[in-house]
Backbone bond lengths (Angstrom), bond angles and torsions (degrees), N, CA, C in turn:
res aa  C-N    CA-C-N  psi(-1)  N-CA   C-N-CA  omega(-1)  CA-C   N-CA-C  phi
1 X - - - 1.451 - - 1.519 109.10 -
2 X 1.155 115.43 129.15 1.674 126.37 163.25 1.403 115.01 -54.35
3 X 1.590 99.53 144.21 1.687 102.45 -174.53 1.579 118.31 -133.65
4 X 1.095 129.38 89.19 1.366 126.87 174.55 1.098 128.37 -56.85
5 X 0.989 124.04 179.14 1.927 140.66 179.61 1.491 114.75 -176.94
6 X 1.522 111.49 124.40 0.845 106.69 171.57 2.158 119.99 -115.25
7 X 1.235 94.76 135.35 1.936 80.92 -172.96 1.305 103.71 -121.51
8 X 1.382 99.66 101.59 1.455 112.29 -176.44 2.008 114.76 -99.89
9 X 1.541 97.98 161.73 0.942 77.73 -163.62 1.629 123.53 -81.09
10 X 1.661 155.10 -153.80 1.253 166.60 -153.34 1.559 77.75 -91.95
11 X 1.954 106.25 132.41 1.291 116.91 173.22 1.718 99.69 -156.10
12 X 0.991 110.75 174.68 1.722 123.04 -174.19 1.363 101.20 -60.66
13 X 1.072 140.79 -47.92 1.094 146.00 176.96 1.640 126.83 -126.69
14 X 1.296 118.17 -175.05 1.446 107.44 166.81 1.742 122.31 -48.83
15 X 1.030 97.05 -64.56 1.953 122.96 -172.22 1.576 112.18 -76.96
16 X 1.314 127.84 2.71 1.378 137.46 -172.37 1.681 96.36 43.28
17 X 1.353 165.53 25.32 1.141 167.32 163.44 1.415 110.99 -84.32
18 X 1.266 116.61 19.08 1.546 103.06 157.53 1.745 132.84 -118.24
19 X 1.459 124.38 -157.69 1.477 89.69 -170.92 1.508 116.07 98.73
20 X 1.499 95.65 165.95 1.848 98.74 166.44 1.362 129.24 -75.30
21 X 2.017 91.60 -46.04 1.558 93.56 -161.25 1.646 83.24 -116.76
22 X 1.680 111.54 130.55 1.426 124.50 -168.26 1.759 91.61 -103.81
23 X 1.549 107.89 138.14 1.339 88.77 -178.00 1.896 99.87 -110.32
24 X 1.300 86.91 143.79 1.284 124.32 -162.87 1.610 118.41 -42.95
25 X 1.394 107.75 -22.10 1.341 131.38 -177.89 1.709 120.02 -92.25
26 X 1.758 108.49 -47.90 1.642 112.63 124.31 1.157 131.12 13.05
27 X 1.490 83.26 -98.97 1.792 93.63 176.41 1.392 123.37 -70.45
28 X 1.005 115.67 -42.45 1.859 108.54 162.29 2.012 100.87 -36.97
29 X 1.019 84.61 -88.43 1.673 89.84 -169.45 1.546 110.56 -30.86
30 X 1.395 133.84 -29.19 1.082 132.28 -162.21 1.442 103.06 -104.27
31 X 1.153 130.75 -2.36 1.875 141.26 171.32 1.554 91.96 -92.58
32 X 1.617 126.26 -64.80 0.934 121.24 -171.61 1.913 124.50 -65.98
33 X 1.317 100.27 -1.91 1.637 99.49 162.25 1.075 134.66 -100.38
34 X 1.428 111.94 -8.44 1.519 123.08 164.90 1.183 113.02 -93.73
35 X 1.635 114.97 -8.13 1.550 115.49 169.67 0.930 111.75 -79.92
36 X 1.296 132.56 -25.02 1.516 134.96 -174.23 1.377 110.06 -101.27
37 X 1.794 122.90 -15.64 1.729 114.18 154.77 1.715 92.78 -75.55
38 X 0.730 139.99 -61.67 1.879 136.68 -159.53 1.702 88.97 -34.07
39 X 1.161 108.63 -64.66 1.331 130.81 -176.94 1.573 132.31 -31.34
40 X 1.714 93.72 -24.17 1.586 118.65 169.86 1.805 99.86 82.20
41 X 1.520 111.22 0.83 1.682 111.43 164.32 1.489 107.35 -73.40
42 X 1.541 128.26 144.52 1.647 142.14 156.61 1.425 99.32 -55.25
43 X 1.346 128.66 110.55 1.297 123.70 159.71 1.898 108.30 -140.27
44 X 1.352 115.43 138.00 1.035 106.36 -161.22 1.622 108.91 -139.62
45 X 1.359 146.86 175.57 1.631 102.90 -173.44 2.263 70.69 -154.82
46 X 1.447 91.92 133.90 1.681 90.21 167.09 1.122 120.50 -113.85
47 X 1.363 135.88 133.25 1.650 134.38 -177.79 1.708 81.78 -91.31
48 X 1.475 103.56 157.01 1.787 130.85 -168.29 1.515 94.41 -77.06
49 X 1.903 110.84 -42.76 1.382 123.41 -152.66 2.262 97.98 -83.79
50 X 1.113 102.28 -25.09 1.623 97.31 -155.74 1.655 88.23 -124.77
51 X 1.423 147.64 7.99 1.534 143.43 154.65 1.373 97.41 -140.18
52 X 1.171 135.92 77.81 1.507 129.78 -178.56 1.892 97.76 -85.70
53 X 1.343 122.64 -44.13 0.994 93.59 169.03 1.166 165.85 -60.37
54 X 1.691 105.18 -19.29 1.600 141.34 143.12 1.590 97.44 -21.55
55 X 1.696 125.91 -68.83 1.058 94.36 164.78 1.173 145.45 -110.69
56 X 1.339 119.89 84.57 1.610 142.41 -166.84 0.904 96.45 -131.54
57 X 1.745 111.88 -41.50 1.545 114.07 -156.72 1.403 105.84 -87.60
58 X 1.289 121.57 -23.38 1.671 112.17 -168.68 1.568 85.92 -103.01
59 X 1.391 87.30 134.66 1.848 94.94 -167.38 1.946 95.61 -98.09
60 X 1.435 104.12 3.83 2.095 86.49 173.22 1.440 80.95 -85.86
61 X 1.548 138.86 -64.57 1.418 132.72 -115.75 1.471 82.22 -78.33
62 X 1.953 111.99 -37.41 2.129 98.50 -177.04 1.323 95.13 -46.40
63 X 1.441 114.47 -75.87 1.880 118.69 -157.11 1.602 105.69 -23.94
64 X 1.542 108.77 -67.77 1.457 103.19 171.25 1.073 157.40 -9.11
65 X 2.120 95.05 -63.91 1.193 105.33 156.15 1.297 140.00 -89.04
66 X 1.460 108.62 1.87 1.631 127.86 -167.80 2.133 77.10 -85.38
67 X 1.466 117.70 -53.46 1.926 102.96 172.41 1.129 116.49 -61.62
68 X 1.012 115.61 -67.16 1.812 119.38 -169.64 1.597 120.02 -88.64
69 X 1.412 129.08 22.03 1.426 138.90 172.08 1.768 95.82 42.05
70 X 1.583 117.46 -157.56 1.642 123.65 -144.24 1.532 94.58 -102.58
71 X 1.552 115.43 11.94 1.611 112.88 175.95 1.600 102.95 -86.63
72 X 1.401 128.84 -9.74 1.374 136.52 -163.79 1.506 79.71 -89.32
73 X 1.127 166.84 -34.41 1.366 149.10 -157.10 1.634 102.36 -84.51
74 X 1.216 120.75 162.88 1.575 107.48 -18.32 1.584 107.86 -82.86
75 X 2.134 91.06 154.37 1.615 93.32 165.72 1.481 113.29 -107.46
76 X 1.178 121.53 139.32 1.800 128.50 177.95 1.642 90.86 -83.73
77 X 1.113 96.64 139.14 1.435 112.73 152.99 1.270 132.63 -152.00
78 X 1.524 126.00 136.82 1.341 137.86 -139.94 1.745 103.80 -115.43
79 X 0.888 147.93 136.43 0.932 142.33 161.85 1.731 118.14 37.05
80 X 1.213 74.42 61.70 2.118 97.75 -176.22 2.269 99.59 47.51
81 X 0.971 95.03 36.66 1.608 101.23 179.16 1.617 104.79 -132.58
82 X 1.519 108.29 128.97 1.889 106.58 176.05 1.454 103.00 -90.73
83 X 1.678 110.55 117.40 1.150 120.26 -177.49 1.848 102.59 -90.04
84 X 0.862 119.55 -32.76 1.687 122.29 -148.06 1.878 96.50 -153.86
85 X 1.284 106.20 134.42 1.557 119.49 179.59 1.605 112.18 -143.70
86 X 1.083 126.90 124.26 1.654 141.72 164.18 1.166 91.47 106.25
87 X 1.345 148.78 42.41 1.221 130.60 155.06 1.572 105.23 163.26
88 X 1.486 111.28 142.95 1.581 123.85 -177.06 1.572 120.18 -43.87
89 X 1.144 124.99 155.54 1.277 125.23 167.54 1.443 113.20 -72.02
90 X 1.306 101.22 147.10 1.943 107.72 158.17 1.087 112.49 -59.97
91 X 1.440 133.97 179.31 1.056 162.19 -169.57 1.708 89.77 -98.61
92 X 1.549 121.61 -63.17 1.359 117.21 165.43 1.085 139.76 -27.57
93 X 1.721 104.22 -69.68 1.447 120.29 156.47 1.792 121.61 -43.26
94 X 0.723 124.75 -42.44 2.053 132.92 170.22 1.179 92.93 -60.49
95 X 1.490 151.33 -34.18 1.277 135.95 -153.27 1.938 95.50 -111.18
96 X 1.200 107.54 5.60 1.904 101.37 -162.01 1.708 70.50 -127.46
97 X 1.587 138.72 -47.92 1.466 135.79 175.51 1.652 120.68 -45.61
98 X 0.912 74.81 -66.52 2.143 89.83 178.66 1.685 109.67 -88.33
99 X 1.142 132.99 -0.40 1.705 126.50 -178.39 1.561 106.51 69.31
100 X 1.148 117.53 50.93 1.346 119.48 -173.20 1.615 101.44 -92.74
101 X 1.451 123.29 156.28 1.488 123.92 -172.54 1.763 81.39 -90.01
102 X 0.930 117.16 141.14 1.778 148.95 170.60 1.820 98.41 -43.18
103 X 1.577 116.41 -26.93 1.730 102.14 -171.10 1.674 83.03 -102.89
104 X 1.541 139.05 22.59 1.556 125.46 -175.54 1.406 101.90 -58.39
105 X 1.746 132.68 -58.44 0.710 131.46 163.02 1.947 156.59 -52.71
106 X 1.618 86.87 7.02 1.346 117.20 -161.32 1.498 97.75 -91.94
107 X 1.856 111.34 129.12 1.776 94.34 168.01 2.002 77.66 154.23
């Protein structure tokens, strides 16, 4: 089974979904990670501010940020590999990342 991670950056909470104005991209990402646990896929998502050691421990996403400081977030990573950095995956990309059939997201 395929295993994601996502290391996002320091937010109000875990899920960045709180607040007035929810940003729109957020919530995508945050429907699409419980679709992919429902789904029986490993997907897991770290805020910088509430698992900082998460990244200590994965020594690509430190290297990363020890080059490119907290503008490199978020990084996806797939099977202990950083596929994608400064910004969320598509819905596309998750289905070409994990071997997902093209209707996973369909419903």
């Amino acid at each position: 089974m395929k295993k994601i991670e996502i290391y996002e950056p320091s937010m109000c909470c875990p899920t960045g979904l709180c607040g007035v104005s929810v940003d729109p991209e957020l919530l995508r990402i945050s429907t699409v990670v419980d679709k992919l646990i429902k789904g029986n896929i490993s997907a897991v998502r770290y805020n910088l501010s509430s698992a900082p050691m998460e990244f200590i421990n994965n020594l690509d996403v430190n290297k990363k940020m020890g080059e490119h400081g907290v503008n490199i977030l978020p990084i996806t990573v797939v099977d202990d590999e950083i596929v994608l950095t400064g910004r969320y995956p598509s819905n596309d990309e998750l289905i070409e990342f994990l071997d997902l059939s093209p209707e996973f997201f369909m419903d």
